[in-house]
N, C-alpha and C positions, 0 to 999 in steps of 0.2 A: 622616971626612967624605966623603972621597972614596970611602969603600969600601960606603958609606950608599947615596953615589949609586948607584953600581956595581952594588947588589944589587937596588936597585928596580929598574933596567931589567932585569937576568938574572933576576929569578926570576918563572918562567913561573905559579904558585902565584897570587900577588896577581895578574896581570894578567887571572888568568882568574876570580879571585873580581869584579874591578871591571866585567868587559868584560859581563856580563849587565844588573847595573845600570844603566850607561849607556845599552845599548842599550834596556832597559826606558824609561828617560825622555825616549829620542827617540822612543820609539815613542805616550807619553803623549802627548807635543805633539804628533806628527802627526795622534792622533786628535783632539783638543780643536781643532787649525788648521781640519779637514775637518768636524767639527763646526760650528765658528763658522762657516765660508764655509756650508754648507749651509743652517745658520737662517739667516742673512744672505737667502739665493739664495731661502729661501721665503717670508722677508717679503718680499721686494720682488715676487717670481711673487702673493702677495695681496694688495700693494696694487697691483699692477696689474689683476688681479681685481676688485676693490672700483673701482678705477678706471673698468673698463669694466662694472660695476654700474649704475653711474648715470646715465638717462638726464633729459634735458630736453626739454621740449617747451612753443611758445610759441601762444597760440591768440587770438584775438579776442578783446577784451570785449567783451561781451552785457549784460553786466546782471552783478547780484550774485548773485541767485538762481540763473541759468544758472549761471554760474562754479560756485558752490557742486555743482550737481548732475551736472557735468561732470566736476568732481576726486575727489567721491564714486565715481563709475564706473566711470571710468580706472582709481583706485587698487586700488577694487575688483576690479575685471577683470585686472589685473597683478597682488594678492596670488594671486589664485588659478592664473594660470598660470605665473608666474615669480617666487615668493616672493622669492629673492634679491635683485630688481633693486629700487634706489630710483630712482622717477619725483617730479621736480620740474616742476613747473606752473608758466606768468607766462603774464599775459592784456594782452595789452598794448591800449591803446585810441588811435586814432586823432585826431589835432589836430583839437580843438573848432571852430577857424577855418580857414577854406578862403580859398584864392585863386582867384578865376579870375581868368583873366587878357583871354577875349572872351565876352562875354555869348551866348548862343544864341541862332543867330537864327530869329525867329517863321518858323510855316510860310508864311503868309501873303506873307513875302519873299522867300520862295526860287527862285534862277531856274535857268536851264537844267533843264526837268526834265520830265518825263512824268505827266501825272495821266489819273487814270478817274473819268470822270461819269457817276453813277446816277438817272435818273427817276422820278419817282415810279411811274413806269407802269415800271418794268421796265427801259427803253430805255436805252444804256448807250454809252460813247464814250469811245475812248482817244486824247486829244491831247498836244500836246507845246506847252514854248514857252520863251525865249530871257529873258524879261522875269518880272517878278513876279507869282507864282501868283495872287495878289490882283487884278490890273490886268486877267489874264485872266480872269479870275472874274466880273469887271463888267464886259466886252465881254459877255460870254455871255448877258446880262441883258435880252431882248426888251424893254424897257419904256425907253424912253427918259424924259428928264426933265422935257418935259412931259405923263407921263403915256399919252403913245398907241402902242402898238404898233410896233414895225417891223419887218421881216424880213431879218435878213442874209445873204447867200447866201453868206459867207466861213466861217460857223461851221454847223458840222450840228445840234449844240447848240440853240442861238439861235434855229435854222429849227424843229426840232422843240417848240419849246416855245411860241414864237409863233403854231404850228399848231392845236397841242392846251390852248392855256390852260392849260398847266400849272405853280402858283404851288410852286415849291421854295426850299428854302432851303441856299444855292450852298456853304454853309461842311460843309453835312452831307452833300449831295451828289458833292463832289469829291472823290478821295482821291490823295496822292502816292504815286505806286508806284516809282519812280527819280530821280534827281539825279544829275546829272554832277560829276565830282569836281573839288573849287575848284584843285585845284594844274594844273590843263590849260589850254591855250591854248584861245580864244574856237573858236577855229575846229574844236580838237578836239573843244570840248563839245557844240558842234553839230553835230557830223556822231555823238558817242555818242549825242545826246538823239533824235537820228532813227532813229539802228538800235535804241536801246532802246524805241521807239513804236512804231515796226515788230514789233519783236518781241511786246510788248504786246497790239496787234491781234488777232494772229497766235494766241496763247494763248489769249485771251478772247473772240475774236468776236463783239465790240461789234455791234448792230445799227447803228447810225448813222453805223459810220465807214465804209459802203458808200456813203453823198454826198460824201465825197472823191475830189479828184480826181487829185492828183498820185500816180504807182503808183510802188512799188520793190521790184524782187524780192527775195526771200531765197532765197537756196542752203543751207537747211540741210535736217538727216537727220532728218527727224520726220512721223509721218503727219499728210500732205495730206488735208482734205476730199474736193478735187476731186481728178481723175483724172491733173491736168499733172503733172508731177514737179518744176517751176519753181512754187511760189506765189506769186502776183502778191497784193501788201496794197497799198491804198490808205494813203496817209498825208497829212498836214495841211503846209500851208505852213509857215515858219517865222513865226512874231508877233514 
C-alpha cells in the first residue's frame, strides 16, 4: 500500500500521461466561461441597442382624421430613413373644462391708456386718458342731450367734429394702441400713458393734435420732420 502510493507520486510516466488532459479541460472551461460572458456582454450591448431604438413622441389632438394622417407620415418618413428605429405616438388632448379665474375686461373699460381717433374725413388724433375709454368716448360727442350742438375747446376731437358736421360712429372710430400695465402705481401709469401719447403723436402725425396745448419734448434718436434736433409734440391734459 504504501509502495502503491510511493509509485504514483515517482513515476514521471502517469503524470505526464494525466497532465495534458487536465490541462485540456481547463482550457475547455476557460473557453465556454469567455464564451458565456461574451454572449452575455452582447445581449445586454442589444438590448441596449433596441433600447435606444425606440423613440416616443407626444403631439396634440386635432381630430381623429389628423391623428390618423399624422402617424401615417411619421412612420412613414422613419421606415424609410431609419428602418431600425420603433416610433411610438400618444396625442394627448386638453381638459374639456377650463377655469378662469377673471373675466376679460371689455375694451370699452379700460383705463390708463392711449387711443387714436379716425374721422371720417381722414382727420386723425392721438389722445390719452386716466379714466374709462367709454366715458372718453362720450365726452368727445359734440351733441349734447338736448340735441344741440356745443363746442368744447378742452377736446380737438369734439372741436373738429362740431365744425364739420361730422356724424361717426365713436366705437369704430377709436382704436387702443397702448395701456399701462395694471401692476404699477397710479402715478407711474400716468406719467407711461403720457410718454406713450407722446410718442404716439410723434409716429403718426395726427392732424388735430396740433390744437393742443400743453408741449413736451422728446429727446430721442429718430428723424425729425423739422430742423430742431429737440422735437417739441403737443400733448393732451390728463382726463
Amino acid at each position: 500500500m504504501y509502495h502503491t502510493r510511493h509509485h504514483h507520486h515517482q513515476n514521471p510516466d502517469c503524470h505526464f500521461r494525466r497532465s495534458p488532459h487536465h490541462h485540456y479541460s481547463k482550457t475547455i472551461t476557460s473557453v465556454f466561461g469567455l464564451s458565456q460572458a461574451a454572449e452575455y456582454t452582447r445581449g445586454t450591448h442589444e438590448n441596449n441597442e433596441l433600447a435606444e431604438l425606440v423613440q416616443q413622441l407626444r403631439l396634440p389632438f386635432k381630430g381623429d382624421s389628423v391623428a390618423e394622417i399624422i402617424t401615417r407620415r411619421l412612420r412613414n418618413s422613419v421606415d424609410t430613413t431609419y428602418m431600425a428605429a420603433n416610433l411610438y405616438l400618444s396625442f394627448n388632448s386638453s381638459p374639456t373644462i377650463s377655469f378662469r379665474l377673471k373675466d376679460k375686461l371689455l375694451r370699452s373699460t379700460t383705463s390708463f391708456c392711449v387711443y387714436s381717433y379716425v374721422c371720417s374725413c381722414r382727420a386723425s388724433c392721438v389722445g390719452r386718458t386716466i379714466r374709462h375709454l367709454s366715458d372718453r368716448m362720450r365726452e368727445l360727442n359734440p351733441i349734447s342731450l338736448s340735441g344741440s350742438w356745443k363746442k368744447s375747446g378742452s377736446s380737438a376731437i369734439a372741436s373738429h367734429l362740431a365744425e364739420t358736421n361730422h356724424a361717426i360712429d365713436h366705437k369704430q372710430a377709436s382704436t387702443l394702441i397702448y395701456r399701462a400695465p395694471l401692476n404699477r402705481s397710479r402715478l407711474v401709469r400716468s406719467r407711461l400713458v403720457s410718454i406713450a401719447e407722446a410718442i404716439g403723436i410723434r409716429l403718426q402725425d395726427p392732424q388735430l393734435c396740433v390744437q393742443k396745448k400743453l408741449v413736451r419734448p422728446l429727446n430721442l434718436n429718430w428723424h425729425a420732420k423739422n430742423p430742431f434736433p429737440q422735437a417739441s409734440l403737443t400733448l393732451t391734459s390728463l382726463t
